[in-house]
C-alpha positions in Angstrom: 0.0 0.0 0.0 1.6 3.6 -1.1 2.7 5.4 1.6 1.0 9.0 2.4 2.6 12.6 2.3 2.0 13.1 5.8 0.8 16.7 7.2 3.4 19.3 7.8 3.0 21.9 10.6 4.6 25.6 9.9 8.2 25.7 11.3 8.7 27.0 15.0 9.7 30.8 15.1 12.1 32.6 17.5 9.8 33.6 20.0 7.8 30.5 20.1 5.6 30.3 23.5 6.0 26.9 23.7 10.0 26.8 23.8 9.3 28.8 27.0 6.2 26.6 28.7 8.9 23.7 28.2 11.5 25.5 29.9 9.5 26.1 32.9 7.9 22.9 33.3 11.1 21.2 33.3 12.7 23.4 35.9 9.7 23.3 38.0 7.0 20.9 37.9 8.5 17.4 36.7 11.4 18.0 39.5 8.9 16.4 41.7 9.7 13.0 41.5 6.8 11.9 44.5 3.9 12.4 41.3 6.2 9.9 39.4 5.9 7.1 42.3 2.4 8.5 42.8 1.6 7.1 39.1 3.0 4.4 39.2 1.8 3.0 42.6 -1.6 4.5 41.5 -1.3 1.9 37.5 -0.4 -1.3 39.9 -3.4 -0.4 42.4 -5.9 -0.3 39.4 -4.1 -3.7 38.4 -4.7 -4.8 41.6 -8.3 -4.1 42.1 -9.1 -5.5 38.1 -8.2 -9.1 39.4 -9.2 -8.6 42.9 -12.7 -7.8 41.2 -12.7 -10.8 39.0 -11.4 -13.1 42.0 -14.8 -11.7 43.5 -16.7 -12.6 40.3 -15.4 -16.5 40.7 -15.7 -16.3 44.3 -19.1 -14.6 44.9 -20.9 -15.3 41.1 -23.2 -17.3 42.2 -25.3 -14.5 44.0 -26.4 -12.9 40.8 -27.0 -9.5 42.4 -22.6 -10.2 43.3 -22.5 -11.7 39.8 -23.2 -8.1 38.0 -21.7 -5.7 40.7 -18.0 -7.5 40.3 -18.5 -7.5 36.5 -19.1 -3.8 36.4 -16.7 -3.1 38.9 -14.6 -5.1 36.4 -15.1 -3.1 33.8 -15.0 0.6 35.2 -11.5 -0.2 36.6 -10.3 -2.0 33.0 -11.6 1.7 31.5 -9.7 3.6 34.4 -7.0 1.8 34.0 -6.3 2.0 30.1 -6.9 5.6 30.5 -4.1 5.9 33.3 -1.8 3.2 33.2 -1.9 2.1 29.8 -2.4 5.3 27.9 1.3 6.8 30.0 2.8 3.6 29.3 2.0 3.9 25.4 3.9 7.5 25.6 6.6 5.9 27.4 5.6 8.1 30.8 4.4 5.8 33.2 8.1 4.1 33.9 11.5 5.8 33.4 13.4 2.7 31.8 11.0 1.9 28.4 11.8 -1.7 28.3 9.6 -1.4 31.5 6.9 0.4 29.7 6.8 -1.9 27.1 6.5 -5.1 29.5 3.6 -3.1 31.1 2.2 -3.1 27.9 2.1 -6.3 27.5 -0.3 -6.7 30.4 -3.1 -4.7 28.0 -3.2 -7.9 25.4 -5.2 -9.6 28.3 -7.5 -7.2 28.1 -8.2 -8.4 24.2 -6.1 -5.5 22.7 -3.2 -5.3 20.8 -0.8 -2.6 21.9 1.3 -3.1 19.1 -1.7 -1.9 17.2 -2.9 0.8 19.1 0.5 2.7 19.7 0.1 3.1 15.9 -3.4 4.3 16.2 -3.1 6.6 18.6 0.8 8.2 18.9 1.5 7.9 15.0 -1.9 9.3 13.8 -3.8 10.8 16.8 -1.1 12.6 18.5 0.5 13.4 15.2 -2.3 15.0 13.6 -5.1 15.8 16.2 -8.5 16.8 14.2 -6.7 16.6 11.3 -9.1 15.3 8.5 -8.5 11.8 7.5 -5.6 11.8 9.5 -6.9 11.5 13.6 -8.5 7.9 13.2 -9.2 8.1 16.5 -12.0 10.3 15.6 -12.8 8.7 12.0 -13.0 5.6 12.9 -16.8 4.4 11.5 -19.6 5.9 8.6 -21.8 5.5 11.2 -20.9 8.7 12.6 -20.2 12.0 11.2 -17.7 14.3 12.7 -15.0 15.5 10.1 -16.8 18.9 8.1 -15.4 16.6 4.7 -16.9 13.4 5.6 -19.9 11.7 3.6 -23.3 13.0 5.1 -25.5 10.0 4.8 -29.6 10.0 5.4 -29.4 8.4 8.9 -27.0 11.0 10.2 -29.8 13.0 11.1 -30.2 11.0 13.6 -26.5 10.5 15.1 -27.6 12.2 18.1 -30.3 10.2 19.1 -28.8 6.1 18.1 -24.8 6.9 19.5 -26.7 7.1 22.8 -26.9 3.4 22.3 -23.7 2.5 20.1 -21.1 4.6 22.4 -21.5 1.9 25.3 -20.6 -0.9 23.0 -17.6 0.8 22.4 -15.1 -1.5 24.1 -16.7 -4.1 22.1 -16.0 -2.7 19.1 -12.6 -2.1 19.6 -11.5 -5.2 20.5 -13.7 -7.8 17.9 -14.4 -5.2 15.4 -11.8 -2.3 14.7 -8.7 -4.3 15.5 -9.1 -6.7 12.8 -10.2 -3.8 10.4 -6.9 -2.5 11.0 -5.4 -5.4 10.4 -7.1 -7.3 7.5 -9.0 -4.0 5.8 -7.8 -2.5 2.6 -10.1 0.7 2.6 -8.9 3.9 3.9 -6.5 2.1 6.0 -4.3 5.2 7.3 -2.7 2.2 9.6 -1.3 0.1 7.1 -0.4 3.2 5.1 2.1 4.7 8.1 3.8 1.2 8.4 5.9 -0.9 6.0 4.5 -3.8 7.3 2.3 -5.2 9.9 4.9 -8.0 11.5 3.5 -11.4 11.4 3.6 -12.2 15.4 1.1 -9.3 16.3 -1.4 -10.8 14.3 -0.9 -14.1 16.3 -0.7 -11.9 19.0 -3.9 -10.2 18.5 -5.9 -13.3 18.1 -4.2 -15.0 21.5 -4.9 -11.6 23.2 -8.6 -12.2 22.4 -8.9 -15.8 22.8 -8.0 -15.7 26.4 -9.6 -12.5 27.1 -13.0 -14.7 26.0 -12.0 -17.4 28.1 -10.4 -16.3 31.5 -13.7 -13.0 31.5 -17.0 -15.2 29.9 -16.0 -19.1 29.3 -14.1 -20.0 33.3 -17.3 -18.1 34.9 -19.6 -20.0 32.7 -18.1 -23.2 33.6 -17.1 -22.6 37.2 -20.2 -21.0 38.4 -23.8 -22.4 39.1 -25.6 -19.5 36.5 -27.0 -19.8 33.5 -25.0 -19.1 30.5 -26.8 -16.2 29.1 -26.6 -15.0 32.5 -22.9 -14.8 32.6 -22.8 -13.7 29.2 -25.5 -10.7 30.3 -22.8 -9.8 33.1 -20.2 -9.6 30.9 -22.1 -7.6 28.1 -22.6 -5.5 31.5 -18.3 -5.0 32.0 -18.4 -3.9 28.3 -21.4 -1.2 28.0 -20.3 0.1 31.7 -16.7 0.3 30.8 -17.7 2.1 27.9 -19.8 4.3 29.0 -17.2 5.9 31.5 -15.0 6.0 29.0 -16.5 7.4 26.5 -17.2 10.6 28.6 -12.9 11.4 28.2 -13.1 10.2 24.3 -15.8 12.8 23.6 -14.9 15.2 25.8 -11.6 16.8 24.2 -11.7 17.2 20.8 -15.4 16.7 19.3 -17.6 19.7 21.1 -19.8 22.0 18.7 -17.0 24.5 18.7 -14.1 21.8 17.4 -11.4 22.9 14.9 -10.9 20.6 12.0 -7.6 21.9 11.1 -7.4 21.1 7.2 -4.1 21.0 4.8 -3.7 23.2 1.5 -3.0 21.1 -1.7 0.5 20.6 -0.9 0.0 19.0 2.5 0.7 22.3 4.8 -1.0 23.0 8.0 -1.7 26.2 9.2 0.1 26.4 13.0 2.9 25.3 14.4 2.8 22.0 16.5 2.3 23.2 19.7 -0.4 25.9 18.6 -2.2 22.9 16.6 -2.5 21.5 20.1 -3.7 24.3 21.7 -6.5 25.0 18.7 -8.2 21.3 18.2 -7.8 20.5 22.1 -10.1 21.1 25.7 -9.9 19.9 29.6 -12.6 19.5 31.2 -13.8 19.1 35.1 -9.7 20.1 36.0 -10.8 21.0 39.5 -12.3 18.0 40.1 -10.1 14.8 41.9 -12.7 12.3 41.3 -12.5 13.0 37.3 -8.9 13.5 37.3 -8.7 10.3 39.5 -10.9 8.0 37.2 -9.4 10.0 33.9 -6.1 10.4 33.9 -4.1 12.7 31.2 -7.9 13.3 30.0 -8.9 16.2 32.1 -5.8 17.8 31.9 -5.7 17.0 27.9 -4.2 20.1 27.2 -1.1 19.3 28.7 -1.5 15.7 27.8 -0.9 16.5 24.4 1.6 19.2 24.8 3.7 16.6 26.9 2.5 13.1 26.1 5.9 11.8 28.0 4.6 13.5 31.2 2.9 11.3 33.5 -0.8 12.2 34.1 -0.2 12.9 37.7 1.9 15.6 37.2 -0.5 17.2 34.4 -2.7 19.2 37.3 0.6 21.0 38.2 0.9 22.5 34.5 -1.9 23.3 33.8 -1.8 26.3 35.8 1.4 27.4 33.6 -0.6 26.8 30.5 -3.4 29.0 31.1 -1.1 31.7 31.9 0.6 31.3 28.5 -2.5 31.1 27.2 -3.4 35.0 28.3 -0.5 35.8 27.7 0.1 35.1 24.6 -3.5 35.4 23.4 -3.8 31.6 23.0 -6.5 29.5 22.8 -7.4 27.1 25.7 -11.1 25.5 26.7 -12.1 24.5 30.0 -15.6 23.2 31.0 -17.5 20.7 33.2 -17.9 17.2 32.0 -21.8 17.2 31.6 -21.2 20.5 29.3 -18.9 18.9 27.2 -20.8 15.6 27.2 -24.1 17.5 25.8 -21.6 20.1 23.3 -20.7 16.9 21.9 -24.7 15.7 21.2 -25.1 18.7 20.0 -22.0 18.5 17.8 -23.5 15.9 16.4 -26.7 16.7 16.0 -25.3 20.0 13.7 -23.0 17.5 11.5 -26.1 15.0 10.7 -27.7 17.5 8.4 -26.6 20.0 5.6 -25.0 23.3 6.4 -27.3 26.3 6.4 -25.3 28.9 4.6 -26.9 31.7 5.6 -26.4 30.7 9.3 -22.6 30.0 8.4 -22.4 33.4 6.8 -20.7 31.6 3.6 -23.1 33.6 1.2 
């Protein structure tokens, strides 16, 4: 598959603000080396508490009232703990050696992913080209929804609004038994296979191993160990999945795709429009930053400014810039969104809602 000519940002000039946010944050914040021991005593308690949870499935299943708590448990800490642990190890910021990252990693394929897979995904498109059309496949990633301004507006986007209600907590699901295998096998608009030379032959093995004992330590061992009936089980763990998903979904929605997003596009010769560091500050937003319960159970999400401004930053040390970001941000006349989670949770709807039907040009003011 040809490769791409990938985006290029405009270069960085002599007084660029973000030279000087660097500066600061590395003679200030990440001298603190308690937030690093913070994060990682905070990844191996979510570890912890996953398999304590599912010990309590095995152990208490039988009760089916214990049967669906343990599996839901089960799931919000998977969710909270991709979005902590895994998502710093993926940037290499959860550990200071990355041999130790990558082991940590490894840990995710028994959760039916393939980190291999995602890293791609997420640091070589995401990252790299936030809101960039065709580019961010985090955002793109189904027909079924319409976000990108250039996508194809089909009849049933009209209502988008009203049916991703019900699709967004299958999420998880379609991640790991749908998506990972279009990535891997799919020929059509396949940005993944179009960054890479080639997909290496043991992460396909890997993938399917990662989901074959996902299956059977999380639905087949309860089904065969406990005294329920099998759709029960299977109910409990369709229960881990649309839970799971539904927590996450709040971070995945919540920093990129409100009714006010940028969609940053390139001119016919593949240029963007800002430097880098100002491309981050355009397409992205924090949300609920004063809050500890959402920046416990989110991570680098509330703070996603700074997440993307220094992906190798651990999460933990995220609420300590971004202080030092909103002053650059007056200062220097920057852009920079901040707003509680149920706002950006109902922008997002509305989003939606807007990109399901045809532009009104005299509302746009393109006339």
């Amino acid at each position: 598959m040809e490769k791409l000519k990938r985006p290029v940002y405009v270069k960085v000039g002599t007084d660029d603000f973000f030279k000087k946010m660097r500066l600061e944050v590395n003679e200030t914040v990440l001298k603190n080396s308690s937030l690093y021991v913070l994060n990682v005593v905070k990844s191996l308690g979510l570890l912890a508490a996953f398999f304590l949870f599912y010990a309590c499935i095995l152990i208490f299943g039988n009760k089916t009232p214990l049967l669906f708590l343990f599996y839901i448990l089960s799931g919000i800490t998977m969710i909270v703990l991709f979005i902590n642990a895994f998502h710093d190890a993926a940037h290499g910021a959860l550990f200071k050696k990355p041999k130790h990252n990558e082991w940590f990693l490894y840990v995710l394929e028994l959760f039916g992913s393939n980190h291999w897979l995602w890293m791609r995904r997420h640091i070589g498109l995401h990252h790299a080209y936030p809101n960039v059309p065709d580019w961010d496949v985090d955002i793109k990633q189904s027909k079924i929804i319409r976000i990108f301004p250039n996508s194809p507006l089909f009849n049933y986007h009209k209502y988008q609004h009203i049916y991703m209600w019900f699709i967004y907590p299958l999420y998880s699901l379609n991640w790991i038994y749908i998506r990972d295998f279009k990535d891997i096998f799919g020929k059509k608009d396949n940005y993944v296979k179009k960054i890479v030379e080639k997909i290496p032959r043991q992460e396909i093995y890997r993938l399917f191993a990662a989901k074959i004992i996902n299956l059977i330590y999380l639905l087949f061992i309860p089904m065969m160990l406990l005294n329920q009936p099998w759709y029960t089980v299977l109910l409990a763990w369709l229960c881990l999945h649309m839970s799971g998903s539904a927590l996450g979904v709040v971070a995945l929605v919540s920093t990129h795709v409100d009714e006010d997003a940028n969609f940053p596009g390139t001119d016919e010769e593949g240029n963007l429009s800002a430097t880098w560091a100002m491309h981050q500050m355009i397409v992205t937003k924090d949300f609920s930053t004063e809050s500890k319960l959402a920046n416990f159970l989110y991570g680098g999400f509330t703070h996603h400014v700074a997440h993307h401004l220094f992906p190798g930053v651990g999460h933990t040390y995220y609420p300590y810039i971004t202080p030092i970001i909103r002053r650059y941000a007056e200062e220097y006349n920057l852009p920079y969104t901040s707003y509680p989670f149920y706002h950006a949770v109902r922008s997002h709807f509305r989003m939606l809602k807007n990109k399901g039907v045809k532009e009104n040009i005299l509302m746009t003011g393109e006339i």
